[in-house]
NUNUSE-200211 format. One record per residue: residue number from 1; residue in three letters; x negated, y negated, z of N, C-alpha, C, CB in turn. Coordinates in Angstrom, 2 decimals, always signed. Each point is the difference from the previous one (the first is absolute). Glycine has a CB too. Example, Ala and Ser with C-alpha at 12.3 -4.5 7.8 and 13.67 -1.06 7.14 Angstrom:
! NUNUSE-200211
ATOM, num, residu, n.X, n.Y, n.Z, ca.X, ca.Y, ca.Z, c.X, c.Y, c.Z, cb.X, cb.Y, cb.Z
ATOM, 1, ALA, -13.19, +5.69, +7.80, +0.89, -1.19, +0.00, -0.90, -1.20, +0.00, +1.89, +1.17, +1.25
ATOM, 2, SER, -1.54, -2.22, -1.97, -0.82, -1.19, +0.06, +0.77, -1.09, +0.73, -1.18, +0.63, -2.15
//
This chain:
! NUNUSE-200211
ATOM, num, residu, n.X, n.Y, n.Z, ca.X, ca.Y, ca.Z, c.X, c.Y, c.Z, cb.X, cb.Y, cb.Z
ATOM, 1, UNK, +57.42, -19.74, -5.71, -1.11, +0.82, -0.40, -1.12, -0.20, +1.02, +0.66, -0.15, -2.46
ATOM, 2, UNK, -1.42, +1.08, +3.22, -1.22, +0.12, +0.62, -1.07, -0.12, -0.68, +0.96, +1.12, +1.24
ATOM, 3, UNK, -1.65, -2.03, -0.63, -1.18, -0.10, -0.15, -0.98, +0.91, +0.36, +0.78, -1.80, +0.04
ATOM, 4, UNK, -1.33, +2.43, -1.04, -1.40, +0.42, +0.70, -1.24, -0.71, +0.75, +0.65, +1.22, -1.64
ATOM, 5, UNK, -1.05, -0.17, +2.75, -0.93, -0.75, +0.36, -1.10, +0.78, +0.79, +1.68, -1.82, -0.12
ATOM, 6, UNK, -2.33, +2.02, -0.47, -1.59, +1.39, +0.16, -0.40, -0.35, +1.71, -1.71, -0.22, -3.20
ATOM, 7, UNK, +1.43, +0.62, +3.87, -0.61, +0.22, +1.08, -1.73, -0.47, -0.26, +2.06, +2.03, +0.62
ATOM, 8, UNK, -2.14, -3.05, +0.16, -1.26, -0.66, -0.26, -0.60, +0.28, +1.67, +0.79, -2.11, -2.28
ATOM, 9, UNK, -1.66, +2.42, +2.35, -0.72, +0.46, +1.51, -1.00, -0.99, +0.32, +0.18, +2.55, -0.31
ATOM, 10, UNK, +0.46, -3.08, +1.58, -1.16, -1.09, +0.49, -1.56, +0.14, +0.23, +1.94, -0.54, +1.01
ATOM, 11, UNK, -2.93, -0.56, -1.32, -0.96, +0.17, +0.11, -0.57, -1.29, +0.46, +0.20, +1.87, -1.43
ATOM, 12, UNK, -1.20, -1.57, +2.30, -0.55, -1.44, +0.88, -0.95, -0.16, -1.33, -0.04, +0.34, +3.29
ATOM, 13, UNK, +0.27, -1.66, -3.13, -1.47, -0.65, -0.58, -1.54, +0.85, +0.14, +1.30, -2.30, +0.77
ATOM, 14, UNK, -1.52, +2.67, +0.64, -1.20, +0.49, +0.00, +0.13, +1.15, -0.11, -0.86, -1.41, +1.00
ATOM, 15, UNK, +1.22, +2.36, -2.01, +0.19, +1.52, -0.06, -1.08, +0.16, -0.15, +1.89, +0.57, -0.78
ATOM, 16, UNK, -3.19, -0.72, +0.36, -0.97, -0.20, -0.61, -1.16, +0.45, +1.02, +1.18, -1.81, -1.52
ATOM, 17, UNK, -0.74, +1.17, +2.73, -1.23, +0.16, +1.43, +0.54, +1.04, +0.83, -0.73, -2.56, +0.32
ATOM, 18, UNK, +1.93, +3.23, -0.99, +0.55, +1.34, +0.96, -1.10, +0.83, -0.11, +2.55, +0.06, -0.41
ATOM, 19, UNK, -2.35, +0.73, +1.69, -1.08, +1.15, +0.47, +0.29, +1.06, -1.67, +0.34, -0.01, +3.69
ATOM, 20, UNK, +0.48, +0.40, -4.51, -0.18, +1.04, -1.03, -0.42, -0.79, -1.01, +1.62, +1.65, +0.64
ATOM, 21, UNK, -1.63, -2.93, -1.26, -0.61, -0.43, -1.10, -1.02, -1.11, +0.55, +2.08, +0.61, -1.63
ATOM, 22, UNK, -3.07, -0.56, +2.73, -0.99, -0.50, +0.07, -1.23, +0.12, -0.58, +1.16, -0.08, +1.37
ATOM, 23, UNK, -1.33, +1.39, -1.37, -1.74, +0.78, -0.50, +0.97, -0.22, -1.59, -1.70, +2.67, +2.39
ATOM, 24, UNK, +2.75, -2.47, -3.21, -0.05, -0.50, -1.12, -0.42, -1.47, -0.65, +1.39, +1.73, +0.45
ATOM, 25, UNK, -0.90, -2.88, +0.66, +0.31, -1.22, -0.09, -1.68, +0.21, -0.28, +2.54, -1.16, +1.54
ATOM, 26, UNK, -3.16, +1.21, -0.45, -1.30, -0.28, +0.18, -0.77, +0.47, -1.32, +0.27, +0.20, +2.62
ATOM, 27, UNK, -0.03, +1.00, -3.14, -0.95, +0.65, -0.97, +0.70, -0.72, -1.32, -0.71, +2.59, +1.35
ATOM, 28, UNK, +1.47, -3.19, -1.73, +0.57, -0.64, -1.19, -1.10, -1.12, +0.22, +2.87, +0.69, -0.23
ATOM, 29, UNK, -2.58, -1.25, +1.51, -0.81, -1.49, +0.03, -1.10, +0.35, -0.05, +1.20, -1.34, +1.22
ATOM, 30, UNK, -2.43, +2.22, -0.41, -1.13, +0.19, -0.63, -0.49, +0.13, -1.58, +0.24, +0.74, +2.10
ATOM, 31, UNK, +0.72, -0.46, -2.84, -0.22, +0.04, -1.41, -0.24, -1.45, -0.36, +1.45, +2.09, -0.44
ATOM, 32, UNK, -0.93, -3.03, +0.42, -0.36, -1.56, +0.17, -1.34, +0.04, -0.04, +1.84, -0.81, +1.38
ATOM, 33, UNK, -2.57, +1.50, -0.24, -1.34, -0.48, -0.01, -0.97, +0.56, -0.93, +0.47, -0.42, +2.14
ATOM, 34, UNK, -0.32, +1.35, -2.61, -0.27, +0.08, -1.60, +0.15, -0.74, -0.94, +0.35, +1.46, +0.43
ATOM, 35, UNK, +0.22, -2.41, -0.54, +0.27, -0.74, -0.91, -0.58, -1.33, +0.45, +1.95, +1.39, -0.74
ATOM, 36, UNK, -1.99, -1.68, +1.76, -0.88, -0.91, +0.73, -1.38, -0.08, -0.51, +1.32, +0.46, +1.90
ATOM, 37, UNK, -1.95, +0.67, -1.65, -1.52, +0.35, -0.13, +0.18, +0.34, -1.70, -0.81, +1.20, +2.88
ATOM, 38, UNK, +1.67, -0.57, -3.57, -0.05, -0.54, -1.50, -0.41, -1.67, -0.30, +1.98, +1.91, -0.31
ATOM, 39, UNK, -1.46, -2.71, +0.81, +0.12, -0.95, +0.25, -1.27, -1.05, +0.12, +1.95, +1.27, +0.74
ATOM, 40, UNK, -2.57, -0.57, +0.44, -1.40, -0.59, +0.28, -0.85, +0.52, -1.04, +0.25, -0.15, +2.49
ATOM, 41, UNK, -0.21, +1.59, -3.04, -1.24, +0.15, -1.13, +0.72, -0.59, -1.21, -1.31, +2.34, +0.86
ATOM, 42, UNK, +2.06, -2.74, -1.28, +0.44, -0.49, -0.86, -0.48, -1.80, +0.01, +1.90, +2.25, +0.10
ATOM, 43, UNK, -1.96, -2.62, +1.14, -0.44, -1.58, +0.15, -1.51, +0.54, -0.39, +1.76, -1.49, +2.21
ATOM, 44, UNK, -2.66, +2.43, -1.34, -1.13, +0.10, -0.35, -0.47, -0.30, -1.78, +0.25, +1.59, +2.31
ATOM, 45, UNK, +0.54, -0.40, -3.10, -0.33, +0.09, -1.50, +0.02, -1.90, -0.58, +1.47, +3.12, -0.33
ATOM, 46, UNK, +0.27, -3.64, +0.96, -0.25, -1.41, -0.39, -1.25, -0.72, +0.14, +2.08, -0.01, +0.48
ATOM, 47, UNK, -2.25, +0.38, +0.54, -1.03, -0.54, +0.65, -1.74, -0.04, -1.09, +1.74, +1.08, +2.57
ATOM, 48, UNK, -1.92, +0.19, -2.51, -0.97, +0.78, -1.00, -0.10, -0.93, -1.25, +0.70, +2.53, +0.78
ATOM, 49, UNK, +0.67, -2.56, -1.15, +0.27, -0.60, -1.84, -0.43, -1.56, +0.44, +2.64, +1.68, -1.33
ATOM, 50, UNK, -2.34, -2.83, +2.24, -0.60, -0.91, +0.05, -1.10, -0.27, +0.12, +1.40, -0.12, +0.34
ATOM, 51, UNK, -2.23, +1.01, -0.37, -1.44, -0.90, +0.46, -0.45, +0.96, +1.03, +0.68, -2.73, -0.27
ATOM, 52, UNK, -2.25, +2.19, +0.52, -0.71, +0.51, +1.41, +0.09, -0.71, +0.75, -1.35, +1.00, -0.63
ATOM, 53, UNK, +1.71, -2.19, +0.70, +0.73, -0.56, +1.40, +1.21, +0.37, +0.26, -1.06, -1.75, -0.15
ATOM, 54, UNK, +1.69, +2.07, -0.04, +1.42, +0.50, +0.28, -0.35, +1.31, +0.20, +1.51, -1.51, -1.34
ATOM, 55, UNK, -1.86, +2.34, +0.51, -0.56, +1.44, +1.16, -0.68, -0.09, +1.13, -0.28, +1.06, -1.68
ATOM, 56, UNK, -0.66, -1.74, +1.36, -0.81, -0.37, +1.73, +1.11, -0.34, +1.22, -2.25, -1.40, -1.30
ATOM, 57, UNK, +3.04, -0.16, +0.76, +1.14, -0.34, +1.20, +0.72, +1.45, +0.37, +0.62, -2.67, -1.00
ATOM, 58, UNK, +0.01, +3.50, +0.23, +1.32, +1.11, -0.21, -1.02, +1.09, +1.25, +1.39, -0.23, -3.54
ATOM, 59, UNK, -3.10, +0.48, +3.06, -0.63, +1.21, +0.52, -0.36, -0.93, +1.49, -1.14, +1.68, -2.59
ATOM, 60, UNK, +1.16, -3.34, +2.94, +0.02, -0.22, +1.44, +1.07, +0.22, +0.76, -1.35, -1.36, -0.51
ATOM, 61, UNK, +2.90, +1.15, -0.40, +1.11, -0.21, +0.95, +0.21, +1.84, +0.57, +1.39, -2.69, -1.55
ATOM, 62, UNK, -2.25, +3.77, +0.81, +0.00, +0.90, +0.04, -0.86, +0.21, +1.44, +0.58, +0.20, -2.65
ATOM, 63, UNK, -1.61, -0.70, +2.84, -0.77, +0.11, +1.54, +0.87, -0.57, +0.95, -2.34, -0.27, -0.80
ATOM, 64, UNK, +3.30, -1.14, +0.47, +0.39, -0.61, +1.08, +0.56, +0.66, +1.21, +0.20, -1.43, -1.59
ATOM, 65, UNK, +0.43, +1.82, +2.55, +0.54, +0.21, +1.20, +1.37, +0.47, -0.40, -1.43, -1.69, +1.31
ATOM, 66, UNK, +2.29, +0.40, -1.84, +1.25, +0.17, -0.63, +0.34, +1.03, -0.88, -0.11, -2.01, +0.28
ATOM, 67, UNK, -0.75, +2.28, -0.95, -0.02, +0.65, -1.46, -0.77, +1.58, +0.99, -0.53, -2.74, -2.63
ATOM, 68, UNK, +0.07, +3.18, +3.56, -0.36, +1.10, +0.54, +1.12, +0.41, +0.91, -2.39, -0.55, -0.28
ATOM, 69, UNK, +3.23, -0.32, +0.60, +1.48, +0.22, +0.95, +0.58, +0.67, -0.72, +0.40, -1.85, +1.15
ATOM, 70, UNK, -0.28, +0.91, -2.30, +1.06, +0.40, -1.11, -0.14, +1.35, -0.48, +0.06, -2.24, -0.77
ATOM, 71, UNK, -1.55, +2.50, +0.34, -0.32, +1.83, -0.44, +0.11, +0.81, +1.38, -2.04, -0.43, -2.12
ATOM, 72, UNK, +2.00, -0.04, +2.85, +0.05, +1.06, +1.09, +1.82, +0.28, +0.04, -2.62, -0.99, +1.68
ATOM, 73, UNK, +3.68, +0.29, -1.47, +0.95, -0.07, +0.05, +0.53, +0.85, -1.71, -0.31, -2.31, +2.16
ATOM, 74, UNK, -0.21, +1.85, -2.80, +0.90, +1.01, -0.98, -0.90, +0.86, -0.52, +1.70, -1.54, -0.74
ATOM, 75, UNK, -2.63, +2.19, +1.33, -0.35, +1.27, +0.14, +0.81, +0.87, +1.13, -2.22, -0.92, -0.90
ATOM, 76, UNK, +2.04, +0.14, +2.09, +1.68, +1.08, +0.99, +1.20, +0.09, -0.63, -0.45, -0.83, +2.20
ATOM, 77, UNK, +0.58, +0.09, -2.77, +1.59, +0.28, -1.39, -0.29, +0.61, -0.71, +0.97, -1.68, -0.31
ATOM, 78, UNK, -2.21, +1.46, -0.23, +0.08, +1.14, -1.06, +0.01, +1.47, +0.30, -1.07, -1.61, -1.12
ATOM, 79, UNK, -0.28, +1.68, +1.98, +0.00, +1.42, +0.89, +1.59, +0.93, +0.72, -2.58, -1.44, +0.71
ATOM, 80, UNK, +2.95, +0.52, -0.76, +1.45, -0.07, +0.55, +0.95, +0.38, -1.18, -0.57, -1.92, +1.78
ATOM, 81, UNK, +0.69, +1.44, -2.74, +0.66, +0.19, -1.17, -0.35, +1.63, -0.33, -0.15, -2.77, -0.83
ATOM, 82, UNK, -1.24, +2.69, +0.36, -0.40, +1.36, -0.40, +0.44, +1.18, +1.16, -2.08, -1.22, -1.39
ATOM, 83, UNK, +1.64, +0.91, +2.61, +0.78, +1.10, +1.21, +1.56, +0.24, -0.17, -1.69, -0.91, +1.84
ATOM, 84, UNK, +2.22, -0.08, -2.32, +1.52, +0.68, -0.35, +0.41, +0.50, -0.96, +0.52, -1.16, +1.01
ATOM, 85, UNK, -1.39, +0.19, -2.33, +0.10, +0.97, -1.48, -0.06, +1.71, +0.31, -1.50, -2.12, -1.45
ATOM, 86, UNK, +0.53, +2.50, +1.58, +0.02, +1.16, +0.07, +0.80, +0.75, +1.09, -1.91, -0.52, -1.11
ATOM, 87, UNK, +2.20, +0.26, +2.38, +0.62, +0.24, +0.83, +1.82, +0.11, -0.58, -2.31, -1.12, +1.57
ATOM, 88, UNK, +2.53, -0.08, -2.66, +1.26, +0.40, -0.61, -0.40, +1.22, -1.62, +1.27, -2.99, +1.16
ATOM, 89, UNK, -2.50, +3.05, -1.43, +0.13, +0.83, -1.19, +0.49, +1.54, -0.10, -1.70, -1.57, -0.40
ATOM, 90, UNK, +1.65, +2.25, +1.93, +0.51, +1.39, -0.30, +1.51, +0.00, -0.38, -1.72, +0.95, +1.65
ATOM, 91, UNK, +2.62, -2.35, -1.07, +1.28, -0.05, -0.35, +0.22, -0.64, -0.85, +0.48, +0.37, +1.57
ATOM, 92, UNK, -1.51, -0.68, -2.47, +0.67, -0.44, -1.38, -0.14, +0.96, -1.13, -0.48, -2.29, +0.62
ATOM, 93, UNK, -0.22, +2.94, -0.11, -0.61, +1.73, -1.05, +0.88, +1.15, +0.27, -2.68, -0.34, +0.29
ATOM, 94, UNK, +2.80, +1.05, -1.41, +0.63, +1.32, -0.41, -0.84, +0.80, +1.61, +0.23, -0.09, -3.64
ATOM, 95, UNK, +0.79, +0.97, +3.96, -0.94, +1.13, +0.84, -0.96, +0.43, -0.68, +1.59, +0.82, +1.13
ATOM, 96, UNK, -2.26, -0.48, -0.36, -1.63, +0.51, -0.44, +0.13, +1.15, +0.86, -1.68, -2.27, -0.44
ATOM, 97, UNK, +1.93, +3.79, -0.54, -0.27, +1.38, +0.64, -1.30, +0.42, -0.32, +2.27, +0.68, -0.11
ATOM, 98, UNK, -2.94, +0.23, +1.01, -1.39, +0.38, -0.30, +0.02, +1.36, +0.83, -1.23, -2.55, -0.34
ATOM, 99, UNK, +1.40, +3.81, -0.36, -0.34, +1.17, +0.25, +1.59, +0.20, +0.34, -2.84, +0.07, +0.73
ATOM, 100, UNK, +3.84, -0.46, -1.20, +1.62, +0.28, +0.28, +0.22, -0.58, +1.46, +0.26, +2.40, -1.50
ATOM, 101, UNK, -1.13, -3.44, +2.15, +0.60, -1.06, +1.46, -0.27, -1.19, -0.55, -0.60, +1.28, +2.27
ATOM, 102, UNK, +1.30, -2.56, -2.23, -0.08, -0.74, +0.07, -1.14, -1.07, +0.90, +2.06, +1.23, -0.90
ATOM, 103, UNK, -2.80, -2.05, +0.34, -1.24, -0.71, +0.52, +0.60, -0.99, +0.74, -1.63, +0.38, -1.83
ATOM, 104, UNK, +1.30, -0.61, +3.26, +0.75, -0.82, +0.54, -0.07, -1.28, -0.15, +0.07, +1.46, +1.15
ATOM, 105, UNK, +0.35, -2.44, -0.51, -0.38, -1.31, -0.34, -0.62, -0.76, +0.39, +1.19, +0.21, -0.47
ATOM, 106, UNK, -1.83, -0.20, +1.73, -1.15, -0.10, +1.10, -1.52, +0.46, -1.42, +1.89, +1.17, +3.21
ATOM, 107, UNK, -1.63, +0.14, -3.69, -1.29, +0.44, -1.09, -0.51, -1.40, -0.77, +1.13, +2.66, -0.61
ATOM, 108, UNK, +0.18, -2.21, -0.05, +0.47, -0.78, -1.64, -0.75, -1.54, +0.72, +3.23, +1.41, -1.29
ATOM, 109, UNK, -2.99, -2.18, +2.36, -0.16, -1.47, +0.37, -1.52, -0.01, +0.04, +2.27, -0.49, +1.45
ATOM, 110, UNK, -2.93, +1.71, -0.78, -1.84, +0.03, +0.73, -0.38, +0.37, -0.90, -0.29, +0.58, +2.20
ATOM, 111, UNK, +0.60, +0.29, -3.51, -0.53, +0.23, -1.07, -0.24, -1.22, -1.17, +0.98, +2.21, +0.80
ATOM, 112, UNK, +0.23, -2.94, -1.08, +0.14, -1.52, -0.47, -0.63, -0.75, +0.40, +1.61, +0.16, -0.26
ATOM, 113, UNK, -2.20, -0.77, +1.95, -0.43, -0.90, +0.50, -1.34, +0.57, -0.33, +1.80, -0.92, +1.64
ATOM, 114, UNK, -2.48, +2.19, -1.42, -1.05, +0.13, -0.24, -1.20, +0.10, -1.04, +1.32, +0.39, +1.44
ATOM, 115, UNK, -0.32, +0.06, -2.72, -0.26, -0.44, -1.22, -0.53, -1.98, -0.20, +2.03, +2.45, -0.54
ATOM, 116, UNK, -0.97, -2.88, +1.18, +0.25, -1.35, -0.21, -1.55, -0.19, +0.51, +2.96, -0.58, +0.34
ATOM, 117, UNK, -3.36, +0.58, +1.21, -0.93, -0.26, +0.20, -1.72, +0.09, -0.01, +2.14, -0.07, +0.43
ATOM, 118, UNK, -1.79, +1.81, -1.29, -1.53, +0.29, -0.25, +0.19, -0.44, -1.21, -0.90, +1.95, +1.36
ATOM, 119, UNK, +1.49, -2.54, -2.32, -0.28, -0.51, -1.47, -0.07, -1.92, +0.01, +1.60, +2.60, -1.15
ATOM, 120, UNK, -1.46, -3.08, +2.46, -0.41, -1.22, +0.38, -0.77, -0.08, +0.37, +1.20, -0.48, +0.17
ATOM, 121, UNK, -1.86, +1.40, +0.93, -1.42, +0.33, +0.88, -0.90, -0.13, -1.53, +0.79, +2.11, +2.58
ATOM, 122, UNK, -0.14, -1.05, -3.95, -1.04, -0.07, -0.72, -0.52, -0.87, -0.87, +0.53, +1.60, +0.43
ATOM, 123, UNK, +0.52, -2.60, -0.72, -0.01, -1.04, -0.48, -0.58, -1.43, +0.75, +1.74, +1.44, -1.09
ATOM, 124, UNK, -1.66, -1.67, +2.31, -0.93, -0.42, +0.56, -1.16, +0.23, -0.15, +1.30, -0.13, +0.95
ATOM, 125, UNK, -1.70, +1.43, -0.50, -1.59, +0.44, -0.41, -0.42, -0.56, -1.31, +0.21, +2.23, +1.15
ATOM, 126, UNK, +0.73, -2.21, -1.93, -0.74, +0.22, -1.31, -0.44, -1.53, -0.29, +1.47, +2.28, -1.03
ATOM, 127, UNK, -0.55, -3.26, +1.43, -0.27, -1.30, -0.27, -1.44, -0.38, +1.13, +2.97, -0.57, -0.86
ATOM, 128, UNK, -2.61, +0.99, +1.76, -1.07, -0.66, +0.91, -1.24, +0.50, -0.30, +1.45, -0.31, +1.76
ATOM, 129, UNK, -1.66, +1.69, -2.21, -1.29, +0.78, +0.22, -0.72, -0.14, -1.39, +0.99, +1.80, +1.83
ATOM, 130, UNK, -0.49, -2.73, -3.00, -0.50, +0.89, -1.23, -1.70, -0.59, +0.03, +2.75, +0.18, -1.81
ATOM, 131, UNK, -3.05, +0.31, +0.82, -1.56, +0.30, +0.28, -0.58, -1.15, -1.30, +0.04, +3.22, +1.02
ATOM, 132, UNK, +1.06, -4.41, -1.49, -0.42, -0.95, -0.42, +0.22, -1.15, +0.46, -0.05, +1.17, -1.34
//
């Protein structure tokens, strides 16, 4: 009697850093840094619930050098994350016809990103500017 035996297709260890699943590899791992910076405001709140010395220490390690690397670095991830979110959202959506042609996907991405950013622009404002 024969054995079966399925056709298994080799794969290097590093399939991962190939030129077609790089910008994926990369945008999975930027998601990490979301959870990172969950992370840090989440130490903050701990922080908060102990005491005003422990907010004070949490709001210095926040000036330190280290702690300004660190936001600078996973703000380019994040910025980065969000540039591909939407950049993958026209292909995760139903076609979108408008007047019987289809909206291309170049639209659908500058229309998404731009939403995204004048409702952050406004939310910024609103925290920084209020009038109390």
């Amino acid at each position: 009697m024969s054995e079966r035996r399925p056709y298994v297709r080799p794969m290097p260890r590093d399939w991962w850093a190939h030129r077609p699943f790089r910008h994926y590899t990369i945008r999975e791992l930027s998601g990490v840094t979301i959870a990172i910076y969950a992370a840090v405001l989440l130490s903050g709140l701990v922080a908060l619930l102990r005491g005003p010395e422990a907010w004070d220490a949490w709001r210095g390690w926040l000036a330190s050098p280290a702690s300004l690397v660190l936001h600078g670095a996973l703000l380019i991830a994040m910025l980065w994350h969000v540039r591909t979110w939407f950049q993958i959202l026209p292909k995760t959506m139903p076609k979108l016809i408008l007047g019987g042609t289809p909206v291309p996907q170049r639209t659908i991405t500058l229309v998404g990103t731009s939403v995204a950013v004048i409702c952050s622009s406004a939310l910024v404002a609103f925290v920084l500017w209020r009038p109390f």
